[in-house]
Backbone bond lengths (Angstrom), bond angles and torsions (degrees), N, CA, C in turn:
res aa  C-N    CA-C-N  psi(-1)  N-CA   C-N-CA  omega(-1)  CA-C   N-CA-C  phi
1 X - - - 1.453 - - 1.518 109.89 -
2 X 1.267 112.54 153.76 1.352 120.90 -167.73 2.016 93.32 -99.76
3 X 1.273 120.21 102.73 1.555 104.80 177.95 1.400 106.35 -108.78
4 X 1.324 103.07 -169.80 2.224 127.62 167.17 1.616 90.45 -63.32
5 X 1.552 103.43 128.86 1.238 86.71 162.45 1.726 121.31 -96.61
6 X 1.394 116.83 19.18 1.287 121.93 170.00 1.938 101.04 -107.46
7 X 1.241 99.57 -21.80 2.092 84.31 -173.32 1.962 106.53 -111.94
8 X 1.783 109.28 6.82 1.031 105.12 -175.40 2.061 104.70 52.94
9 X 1.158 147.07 28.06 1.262 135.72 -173.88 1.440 80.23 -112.62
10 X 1.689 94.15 147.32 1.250 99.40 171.96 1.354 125.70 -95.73
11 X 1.839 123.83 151.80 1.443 105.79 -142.37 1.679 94.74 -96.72
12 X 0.868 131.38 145.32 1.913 151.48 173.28 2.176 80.88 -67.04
13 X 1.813 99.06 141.47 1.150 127.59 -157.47 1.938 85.44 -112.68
14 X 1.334 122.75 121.93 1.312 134.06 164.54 1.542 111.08 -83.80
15 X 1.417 104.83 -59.22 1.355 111.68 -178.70 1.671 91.34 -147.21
16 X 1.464 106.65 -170.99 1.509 106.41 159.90 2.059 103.72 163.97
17 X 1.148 114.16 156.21 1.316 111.73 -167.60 1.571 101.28 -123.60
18 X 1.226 131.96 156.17 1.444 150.41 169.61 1.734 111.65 -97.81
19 X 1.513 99.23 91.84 1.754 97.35 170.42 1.537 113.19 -114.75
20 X 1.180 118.33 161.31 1.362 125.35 175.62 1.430 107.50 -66.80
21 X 1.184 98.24 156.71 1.840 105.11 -179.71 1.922 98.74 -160.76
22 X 1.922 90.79 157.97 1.220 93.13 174.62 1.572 130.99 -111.19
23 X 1.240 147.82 -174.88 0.918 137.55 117.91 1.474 140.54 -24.88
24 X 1.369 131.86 91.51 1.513 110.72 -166.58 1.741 117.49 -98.68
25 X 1.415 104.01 -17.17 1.656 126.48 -139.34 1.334 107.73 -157.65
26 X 1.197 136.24 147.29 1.575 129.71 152.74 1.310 92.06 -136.40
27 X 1.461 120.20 129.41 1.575 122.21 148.52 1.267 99.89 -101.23
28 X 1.286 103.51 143.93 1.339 121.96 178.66 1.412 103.42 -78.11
29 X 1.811 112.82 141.83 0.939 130.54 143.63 1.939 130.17 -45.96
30 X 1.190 113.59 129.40 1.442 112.46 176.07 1.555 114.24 -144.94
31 X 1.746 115.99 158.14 1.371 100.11 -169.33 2.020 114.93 -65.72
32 X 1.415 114.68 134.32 1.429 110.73 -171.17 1.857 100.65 82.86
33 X 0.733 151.60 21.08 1.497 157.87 147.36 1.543 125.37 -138.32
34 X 1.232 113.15 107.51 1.321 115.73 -177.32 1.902 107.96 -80.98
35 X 1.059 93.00 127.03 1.764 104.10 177.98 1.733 103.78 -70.09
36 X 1.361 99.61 164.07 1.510 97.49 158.88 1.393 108.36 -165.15
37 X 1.450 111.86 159.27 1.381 110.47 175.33 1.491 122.63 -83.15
38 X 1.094 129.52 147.34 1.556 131.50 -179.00 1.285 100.66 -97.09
39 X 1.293 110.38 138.88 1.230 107.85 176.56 1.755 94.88 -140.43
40 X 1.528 108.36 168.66 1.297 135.07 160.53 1.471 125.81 -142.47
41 X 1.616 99.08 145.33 1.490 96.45 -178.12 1.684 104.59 -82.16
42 X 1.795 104.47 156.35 1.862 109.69 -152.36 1.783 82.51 -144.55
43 X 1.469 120.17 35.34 1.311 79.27 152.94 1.814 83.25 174.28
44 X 1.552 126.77 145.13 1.193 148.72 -178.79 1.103 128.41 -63.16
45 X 1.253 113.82 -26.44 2.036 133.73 -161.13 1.851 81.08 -108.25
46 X 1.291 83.08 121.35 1.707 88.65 156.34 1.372 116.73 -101.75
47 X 1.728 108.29 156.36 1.327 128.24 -144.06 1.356 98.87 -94.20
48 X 1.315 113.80 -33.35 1.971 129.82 -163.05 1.350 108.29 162.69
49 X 1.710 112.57 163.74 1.507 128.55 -155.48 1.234 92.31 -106.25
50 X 1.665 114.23 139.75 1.615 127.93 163.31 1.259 104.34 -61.66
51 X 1.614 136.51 133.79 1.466 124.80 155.54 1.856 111.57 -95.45
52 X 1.379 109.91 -22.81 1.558 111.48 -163.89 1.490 102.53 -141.51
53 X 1.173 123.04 161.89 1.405 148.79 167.94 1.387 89.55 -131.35
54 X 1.739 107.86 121.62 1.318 118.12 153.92 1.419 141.40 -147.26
55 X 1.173 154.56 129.68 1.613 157.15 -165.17 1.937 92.43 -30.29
56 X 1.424 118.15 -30.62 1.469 98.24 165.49 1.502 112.59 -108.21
57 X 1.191 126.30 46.45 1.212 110.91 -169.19 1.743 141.99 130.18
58 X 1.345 119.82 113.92 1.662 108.50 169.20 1.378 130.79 -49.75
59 X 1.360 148.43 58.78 1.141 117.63 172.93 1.574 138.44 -106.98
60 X 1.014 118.88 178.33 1.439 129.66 -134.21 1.810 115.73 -164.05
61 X 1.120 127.55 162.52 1.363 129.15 165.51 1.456 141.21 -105.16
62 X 1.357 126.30 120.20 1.544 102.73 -150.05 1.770 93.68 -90.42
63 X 1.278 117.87 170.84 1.639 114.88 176.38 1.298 105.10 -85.33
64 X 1.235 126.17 -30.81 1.692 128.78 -172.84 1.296 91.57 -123.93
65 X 1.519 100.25 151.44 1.946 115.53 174.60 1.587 109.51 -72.58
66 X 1.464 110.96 117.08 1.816 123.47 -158.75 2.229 79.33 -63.65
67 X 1.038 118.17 153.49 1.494 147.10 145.90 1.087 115.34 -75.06
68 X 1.433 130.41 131.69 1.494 127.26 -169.98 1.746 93.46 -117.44
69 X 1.036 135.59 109.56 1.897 105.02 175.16 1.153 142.14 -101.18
70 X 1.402 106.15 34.98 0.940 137.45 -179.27 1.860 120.20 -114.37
71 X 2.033 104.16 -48.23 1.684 95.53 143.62 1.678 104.93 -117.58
72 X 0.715 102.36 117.14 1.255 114.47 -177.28 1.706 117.09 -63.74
73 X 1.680 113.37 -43.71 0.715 132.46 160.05 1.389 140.69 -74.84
74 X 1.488 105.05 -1.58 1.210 119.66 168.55 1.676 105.08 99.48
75 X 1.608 100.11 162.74 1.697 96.76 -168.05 1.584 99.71 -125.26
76 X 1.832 120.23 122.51 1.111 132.51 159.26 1.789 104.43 -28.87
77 X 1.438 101.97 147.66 1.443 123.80 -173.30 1.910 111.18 -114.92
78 X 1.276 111.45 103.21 1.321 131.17 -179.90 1.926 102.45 -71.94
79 X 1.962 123.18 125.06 0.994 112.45 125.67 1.099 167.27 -73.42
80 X 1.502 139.92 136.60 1.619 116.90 -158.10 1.692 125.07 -46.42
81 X 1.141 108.28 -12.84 1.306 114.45 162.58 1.496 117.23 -50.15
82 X 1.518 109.75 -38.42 1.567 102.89 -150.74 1.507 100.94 -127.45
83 X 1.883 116.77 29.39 1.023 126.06 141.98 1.448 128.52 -65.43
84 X 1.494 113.69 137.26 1.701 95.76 175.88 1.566 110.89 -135.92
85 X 1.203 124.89 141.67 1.522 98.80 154.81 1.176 141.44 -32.97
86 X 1.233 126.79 138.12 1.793 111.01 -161.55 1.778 103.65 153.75
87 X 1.420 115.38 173.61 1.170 117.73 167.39 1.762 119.55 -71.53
88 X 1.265 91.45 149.10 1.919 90.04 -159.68 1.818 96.71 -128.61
89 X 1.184 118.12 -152.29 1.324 118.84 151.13 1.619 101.62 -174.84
90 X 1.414 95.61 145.79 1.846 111.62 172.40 1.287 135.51 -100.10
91 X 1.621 119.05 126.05 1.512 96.94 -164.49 1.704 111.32 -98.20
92 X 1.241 128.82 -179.81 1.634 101.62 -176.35 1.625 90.39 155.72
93 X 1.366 109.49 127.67 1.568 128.59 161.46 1.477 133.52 -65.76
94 X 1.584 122.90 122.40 1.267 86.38 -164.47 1.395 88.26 -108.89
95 X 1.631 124.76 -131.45 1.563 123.93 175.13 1.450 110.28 -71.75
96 X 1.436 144.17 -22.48 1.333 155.89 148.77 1.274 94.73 -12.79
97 X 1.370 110.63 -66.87 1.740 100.64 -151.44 1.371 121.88 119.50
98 X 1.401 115.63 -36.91 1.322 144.49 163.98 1.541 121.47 -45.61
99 X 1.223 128.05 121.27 1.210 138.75 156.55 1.376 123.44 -62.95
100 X 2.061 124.12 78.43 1.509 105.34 -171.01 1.572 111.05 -125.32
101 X 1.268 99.76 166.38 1.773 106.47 164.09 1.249 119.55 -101.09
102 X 1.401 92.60 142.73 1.493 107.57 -177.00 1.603 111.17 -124.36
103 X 1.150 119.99 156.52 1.371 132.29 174.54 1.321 118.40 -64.61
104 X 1.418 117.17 126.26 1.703 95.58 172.14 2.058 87.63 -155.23
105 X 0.895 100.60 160.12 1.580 126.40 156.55 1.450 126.79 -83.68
106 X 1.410 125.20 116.65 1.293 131.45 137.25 1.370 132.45 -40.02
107 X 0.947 143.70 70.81 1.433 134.59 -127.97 1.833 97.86 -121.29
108 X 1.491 117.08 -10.07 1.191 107.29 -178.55 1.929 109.98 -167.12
109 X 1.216 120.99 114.55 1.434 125.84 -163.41 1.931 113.52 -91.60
110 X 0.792 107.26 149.00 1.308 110.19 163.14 1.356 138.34 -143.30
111 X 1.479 102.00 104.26 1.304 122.51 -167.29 1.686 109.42 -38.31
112 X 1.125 125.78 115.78 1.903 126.94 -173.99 1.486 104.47 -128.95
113 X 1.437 118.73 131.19 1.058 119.67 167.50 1.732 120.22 -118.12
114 X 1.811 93.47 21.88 1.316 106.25 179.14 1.494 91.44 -166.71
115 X 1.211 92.35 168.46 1.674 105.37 -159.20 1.639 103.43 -84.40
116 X 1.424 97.94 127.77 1.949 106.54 173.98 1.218 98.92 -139.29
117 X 1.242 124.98 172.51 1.464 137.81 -169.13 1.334 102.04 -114.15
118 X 1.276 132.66 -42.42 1.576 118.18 149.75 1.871 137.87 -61.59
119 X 1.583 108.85 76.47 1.172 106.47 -164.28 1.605 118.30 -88.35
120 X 1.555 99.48 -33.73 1.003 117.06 -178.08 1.471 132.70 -129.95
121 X 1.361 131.46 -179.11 1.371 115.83 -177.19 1.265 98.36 -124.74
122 X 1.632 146.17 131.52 1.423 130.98 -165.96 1.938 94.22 -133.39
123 X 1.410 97.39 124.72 1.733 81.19 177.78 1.739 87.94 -116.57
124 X 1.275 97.33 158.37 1.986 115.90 178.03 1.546 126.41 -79.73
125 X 0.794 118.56 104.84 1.699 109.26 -163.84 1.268 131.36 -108.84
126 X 2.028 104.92 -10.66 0.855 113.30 161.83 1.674 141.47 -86.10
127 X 1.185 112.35 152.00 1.451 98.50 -150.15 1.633 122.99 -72.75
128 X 1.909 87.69 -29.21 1.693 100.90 176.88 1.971 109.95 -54.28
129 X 1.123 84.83 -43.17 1.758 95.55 -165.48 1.442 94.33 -67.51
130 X 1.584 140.28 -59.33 1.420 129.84 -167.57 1.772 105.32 -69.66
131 X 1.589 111.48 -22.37 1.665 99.53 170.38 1.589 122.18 -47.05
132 X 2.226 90.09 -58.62 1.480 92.02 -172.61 1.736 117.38 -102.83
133 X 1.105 98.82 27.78 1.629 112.00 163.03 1.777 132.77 -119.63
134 X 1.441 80.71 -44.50 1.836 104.84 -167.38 1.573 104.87 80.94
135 X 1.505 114.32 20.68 1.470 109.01 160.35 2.107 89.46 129.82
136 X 1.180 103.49 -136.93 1.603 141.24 178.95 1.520 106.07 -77.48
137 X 0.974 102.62 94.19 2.152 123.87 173.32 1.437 117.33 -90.04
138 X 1.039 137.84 127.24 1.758 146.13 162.95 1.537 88.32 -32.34
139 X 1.369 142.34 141.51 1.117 123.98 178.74 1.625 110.36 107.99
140 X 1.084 103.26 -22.36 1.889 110.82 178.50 1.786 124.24 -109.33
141 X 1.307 89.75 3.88 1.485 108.76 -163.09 1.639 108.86 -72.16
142 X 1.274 114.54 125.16 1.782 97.55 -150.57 1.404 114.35 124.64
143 X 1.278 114.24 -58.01 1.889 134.67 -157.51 1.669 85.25 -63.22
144 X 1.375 90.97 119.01 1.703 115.40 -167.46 1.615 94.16 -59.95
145 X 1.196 132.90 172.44 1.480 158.27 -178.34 1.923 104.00 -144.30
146 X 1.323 85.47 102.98 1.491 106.32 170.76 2.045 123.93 -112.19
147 X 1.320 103.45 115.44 1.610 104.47 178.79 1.434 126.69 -120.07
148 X 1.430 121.32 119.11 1.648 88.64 -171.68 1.445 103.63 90.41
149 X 0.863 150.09 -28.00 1.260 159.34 -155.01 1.051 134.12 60.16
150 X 1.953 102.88 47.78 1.470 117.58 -173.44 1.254 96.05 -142.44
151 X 1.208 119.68 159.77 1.882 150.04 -164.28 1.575 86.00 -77.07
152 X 1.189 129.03 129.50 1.704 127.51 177.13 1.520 88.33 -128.19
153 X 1.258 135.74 -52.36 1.423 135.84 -158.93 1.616 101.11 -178.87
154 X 1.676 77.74 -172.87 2.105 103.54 -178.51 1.538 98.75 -111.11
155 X 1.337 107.29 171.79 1.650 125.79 153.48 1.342 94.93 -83.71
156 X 1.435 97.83 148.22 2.044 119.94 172.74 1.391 106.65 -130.21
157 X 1.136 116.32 -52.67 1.572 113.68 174.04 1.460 127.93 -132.48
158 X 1.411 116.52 157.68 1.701 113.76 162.95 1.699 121.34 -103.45
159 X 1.264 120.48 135.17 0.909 145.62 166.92 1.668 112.93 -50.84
160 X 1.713 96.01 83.21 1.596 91.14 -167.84 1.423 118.87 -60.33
161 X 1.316 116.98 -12.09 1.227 129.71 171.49 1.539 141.67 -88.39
162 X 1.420 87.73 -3.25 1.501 110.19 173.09 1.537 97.45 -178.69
163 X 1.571 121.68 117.61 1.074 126.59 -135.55 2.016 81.19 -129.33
164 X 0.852 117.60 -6.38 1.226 118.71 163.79 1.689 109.86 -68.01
165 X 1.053 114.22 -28.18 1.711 123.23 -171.07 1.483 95.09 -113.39
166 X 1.763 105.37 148.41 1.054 102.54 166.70 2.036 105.54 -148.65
167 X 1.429 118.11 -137.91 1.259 98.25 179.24 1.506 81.55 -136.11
168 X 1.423 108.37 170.94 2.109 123.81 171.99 1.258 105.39 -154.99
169 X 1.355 96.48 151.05 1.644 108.60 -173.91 1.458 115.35 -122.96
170 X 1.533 113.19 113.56 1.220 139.84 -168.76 2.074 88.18 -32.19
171 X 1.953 90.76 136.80 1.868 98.97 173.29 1.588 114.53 -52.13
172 X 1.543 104.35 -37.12 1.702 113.05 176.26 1.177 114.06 -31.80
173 X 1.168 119.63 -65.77 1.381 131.29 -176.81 1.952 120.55 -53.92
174 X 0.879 77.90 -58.40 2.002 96.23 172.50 1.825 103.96 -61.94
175 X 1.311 122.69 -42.42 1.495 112.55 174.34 1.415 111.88 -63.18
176 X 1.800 111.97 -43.18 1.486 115.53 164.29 1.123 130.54 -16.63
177 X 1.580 86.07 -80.06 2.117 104.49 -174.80 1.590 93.02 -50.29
178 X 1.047 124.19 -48.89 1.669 123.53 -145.54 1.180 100.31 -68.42
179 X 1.480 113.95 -41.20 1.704 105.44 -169.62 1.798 97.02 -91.44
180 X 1.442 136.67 -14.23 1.655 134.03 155.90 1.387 106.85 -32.94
């Protein structure tokens, strides 16, 4: 969610547009410092209109169907039921430009019978991603969660205290708000 950054409330969406943006920067994550990615917007033509700001999420409509190139064909959709602890993987841009996956662990579940944004516990395991991150950055929030080779959730937060770990919120929830 896009909030105040003095009341943490999250802000109500008037209008809003979908543009591409890049990678500009990575500060690394460290324990007691949360990293984040820099980004900038890289291009004039907008992509699609925001309809909502929500506790799970921006969404919005794109005008053309986004290309993934990595599934090309698109990625099966996991319910929180049929999340498990286990090896997972994260997808997420870094300054490259590149659309990649990375390794990470599920390392801790939480049973919900209503929608929270802390669903899960995700730690980083791969080595490229903790080189040029130190794990989960302000800036990653979004970066899909794939298991099994299905869509389970997003990242929501980093673990300012160990920035290798962070938290994700079951897809259930995020299809919710979207169709609210």
């Amino acid at each position: 969610a896009v909030t105040d950054m003095d009341t943490s409330i999250v802000m109500p969406i008037g209008e809003g547009a979908i543009y591409r943006s890049d990678v500009v920067d990575i500060h690394r994550g460290r324990n007691g410092v949360p990293g984040e990615l820099m980004g900038s917007f890289s291009g004039e033509e907008a992509l699609g209109s925001l309809d909502k700001n929500t506790d799970f999420g921006i969404f919005g409509r794109l005008y053309e169907p986004a290309v993934n190139p990595l599934y090309p064909e698109g990625v099966p959709l996991a319910g929180r039921d049929e999340v498990h602890e286990g090896e997972a993987q994260l997808l997420t841009t870094l300054d490259d430009g590149e659309l990649k996956q990375y390794d990470c662990r599920i390392v801790r579940l939480y049973r919900q019978d209503a929608p929270a944004t802390r669903s899960m516990v995700v730690r980083v395991t791969d080595p490229a991603l903790l080189q040029a991150t130190g794990g989960i950055v302000q800036g990653m929030s979004g970066s899909p969660i794939l298991q099994d080779g299905r869509l389970v959730g997003a990242v929501t937060h980093v673990f300012v205290n160990d920035p290798t770990q962070g938290y994700g919120v079951y897809l259930d929830w995020m299809l919710e708000a979207d169709a609210a």
